[in-house]
MARMAR-276310 format. One line per field, with one value per residue (C-alpha): residue number from 1; x, y, z. Coordinates in nm, 4 decimals, padded with zeros to 6 digits. Layout:
// residues N
n	c(NUM,...)
X	c(X,...)
Y	c(Y,...)
Z	c(Z,...)
This chain:
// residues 155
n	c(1,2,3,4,5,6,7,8,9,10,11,12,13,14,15,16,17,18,19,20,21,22,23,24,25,26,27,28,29,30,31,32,33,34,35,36,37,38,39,40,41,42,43,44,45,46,47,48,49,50,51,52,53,54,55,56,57,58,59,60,61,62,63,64,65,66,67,68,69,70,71,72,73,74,75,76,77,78,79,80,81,82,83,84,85,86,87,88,89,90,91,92,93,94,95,96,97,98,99,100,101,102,103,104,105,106,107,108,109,110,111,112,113,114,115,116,117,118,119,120,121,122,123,124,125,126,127,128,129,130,131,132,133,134,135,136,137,138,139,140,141,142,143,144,145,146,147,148,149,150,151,152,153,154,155)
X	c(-04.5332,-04.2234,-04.2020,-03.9645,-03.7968,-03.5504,-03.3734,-03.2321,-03.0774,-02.9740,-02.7781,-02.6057,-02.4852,-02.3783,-02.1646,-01.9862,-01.9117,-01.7844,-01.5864,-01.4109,-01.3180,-01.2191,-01.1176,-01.2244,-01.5774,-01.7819,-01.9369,-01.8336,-02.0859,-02.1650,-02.0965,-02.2739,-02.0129,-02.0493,-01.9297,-01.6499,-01.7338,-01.9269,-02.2067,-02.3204,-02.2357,-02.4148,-02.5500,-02.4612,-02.3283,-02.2969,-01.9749,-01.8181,-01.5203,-01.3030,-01.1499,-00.7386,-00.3817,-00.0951,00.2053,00.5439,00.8373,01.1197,01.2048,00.8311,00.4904,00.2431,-00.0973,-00.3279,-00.7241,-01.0148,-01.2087,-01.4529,-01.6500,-01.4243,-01.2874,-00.9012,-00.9723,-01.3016,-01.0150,-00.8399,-00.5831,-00.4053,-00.0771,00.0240,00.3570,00.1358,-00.1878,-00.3585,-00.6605,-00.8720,-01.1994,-01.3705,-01.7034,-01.9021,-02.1936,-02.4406,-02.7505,-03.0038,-03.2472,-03.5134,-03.8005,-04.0640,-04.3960,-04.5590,-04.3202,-03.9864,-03.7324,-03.4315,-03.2201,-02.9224,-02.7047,-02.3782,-02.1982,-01.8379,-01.5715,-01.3515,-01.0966,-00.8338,-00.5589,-00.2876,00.0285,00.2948,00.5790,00.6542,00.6619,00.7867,00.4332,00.6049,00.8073,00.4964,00.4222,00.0767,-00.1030,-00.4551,-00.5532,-00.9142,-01.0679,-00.7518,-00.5592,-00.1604,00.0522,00.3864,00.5373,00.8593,00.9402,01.0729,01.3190,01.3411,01.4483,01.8249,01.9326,02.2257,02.5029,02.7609,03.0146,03.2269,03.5607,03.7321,04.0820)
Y	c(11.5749,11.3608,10.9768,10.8118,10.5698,10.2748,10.2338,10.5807,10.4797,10.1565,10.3317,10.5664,10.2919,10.1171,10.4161,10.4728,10.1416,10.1236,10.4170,10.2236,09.9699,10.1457,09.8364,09.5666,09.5681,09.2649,09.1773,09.4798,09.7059,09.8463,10.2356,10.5073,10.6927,10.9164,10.8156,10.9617,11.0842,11.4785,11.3584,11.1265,11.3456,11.3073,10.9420,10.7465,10.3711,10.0584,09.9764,09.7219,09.7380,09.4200,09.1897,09.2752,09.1548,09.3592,09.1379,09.3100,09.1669,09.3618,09.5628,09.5572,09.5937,09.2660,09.3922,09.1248,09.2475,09.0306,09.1290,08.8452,08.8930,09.2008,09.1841,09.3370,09.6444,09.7603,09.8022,10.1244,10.1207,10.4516,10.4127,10.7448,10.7546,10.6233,10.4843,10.2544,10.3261,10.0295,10.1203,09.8188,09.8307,09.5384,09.6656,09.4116,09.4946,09.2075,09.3137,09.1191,09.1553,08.9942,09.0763,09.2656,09.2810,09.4515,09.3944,09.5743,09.5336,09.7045,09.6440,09.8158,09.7171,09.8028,09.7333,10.0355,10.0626,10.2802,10.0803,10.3036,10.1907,10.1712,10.3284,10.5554,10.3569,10.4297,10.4193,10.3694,10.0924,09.8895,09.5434,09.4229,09.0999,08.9864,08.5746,08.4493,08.7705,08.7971,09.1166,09.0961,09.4353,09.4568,09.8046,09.9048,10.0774,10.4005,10.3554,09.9575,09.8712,09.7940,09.5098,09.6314,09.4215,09.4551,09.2253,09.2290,09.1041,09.0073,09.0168)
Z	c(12.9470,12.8633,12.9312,13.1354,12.8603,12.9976,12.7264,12.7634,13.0807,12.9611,12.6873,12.8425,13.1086,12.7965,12.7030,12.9994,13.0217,12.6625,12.7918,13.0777,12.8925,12.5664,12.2765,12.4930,12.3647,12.3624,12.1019,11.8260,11.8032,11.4804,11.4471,11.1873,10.9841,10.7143,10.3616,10.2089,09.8906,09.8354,09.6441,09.9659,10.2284,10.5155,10.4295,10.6995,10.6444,10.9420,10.9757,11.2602,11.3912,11.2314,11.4976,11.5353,11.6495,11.6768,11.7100,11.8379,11.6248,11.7412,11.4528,11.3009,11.3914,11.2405,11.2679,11.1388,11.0586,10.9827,10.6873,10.5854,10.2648,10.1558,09.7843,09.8355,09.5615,09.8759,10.1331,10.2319,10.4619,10.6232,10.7834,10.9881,11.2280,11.5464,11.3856,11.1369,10.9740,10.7833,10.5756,10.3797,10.2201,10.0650,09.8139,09.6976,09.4716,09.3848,09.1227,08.9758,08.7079,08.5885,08.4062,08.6565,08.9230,09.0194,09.2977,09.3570,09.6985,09.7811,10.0832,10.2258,10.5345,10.6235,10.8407,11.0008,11.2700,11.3599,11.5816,11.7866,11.7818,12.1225,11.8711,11.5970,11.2830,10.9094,10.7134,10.3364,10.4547,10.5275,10.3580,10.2923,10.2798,10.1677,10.1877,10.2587,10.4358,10.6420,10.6211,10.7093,10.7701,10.8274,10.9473,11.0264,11.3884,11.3085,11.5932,11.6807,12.0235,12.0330,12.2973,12.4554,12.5908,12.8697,12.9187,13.2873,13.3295,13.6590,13.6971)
């Protein structure tokens, strides 16, 4: 005999509704991922998905990415014609011993995001910036909107 469980209902409600509204999720929820490397394949990690900007300058693209806690050597960032992908991880390990007695702690969390972009960019002519957990990007539009001008004269 199965049991009727809410909180089945109430998560797939959740779902759809994450669905409709696609990145306007409030608050971020965290996501299980997989972690890179073959020797922990199939462990799965938390990660959140960082709070973002994308700025349209014109010619370039300023995608600004919070990261707080992340040293700048933890961060990977992708940059593909359409898309950026950010990866950050933030290992701590607290051990402590004393005469009979031994703690060890270790913690992971991670931030990852992949953020579509309206226009084709040029990903090796990108410029990167890292101050006080605040990541700065700035990518160059493959093909930057030119503004046209058309002068009339009366005679």
């Amino acid at each position: 005999m199965k049991w009727y469980n809410p909180w089945e209902e109430i998560m797939r409600l959740q779902e759809e509704i994450d669905g409709m509204f696609g990145e306007m999720r409030l608050p971020r929820r965290r996501k299980l991922l997989a972690r890179g490397s073959s020797s922990d394949k199939g462990e799965l990690m938390p990660y959140t998905e960082p709070a973002a900007d994308v700025i349209d300058k014109g010619k370039e693209f300023k995608v600004i990415i919070d990261l707080p806690g992340i040293d700048k050597k933890d961060i990977s960032v992708k940059i593909k014609e359409r898309s950026v992908d950010i990866k950050a991880e933030k290992k701590t390990e607290t051990t402590e011993e004393q005469e009979g007695y031994f703690f060890q702690e270790r913690r992971y969390h991670g931030y990852a995001r992949t953020i579509m972009l309206p226009e084709d960019v040029i990903p090796n002519k990108t410029k990167a910036d890292y101050n006080n957990g605040v990541l700065e990007l700035t990518i160059e539009k493959a093909h930057p909107a030119k503004s046209e001008e058309f002068n009339m004269k009366f005679d």
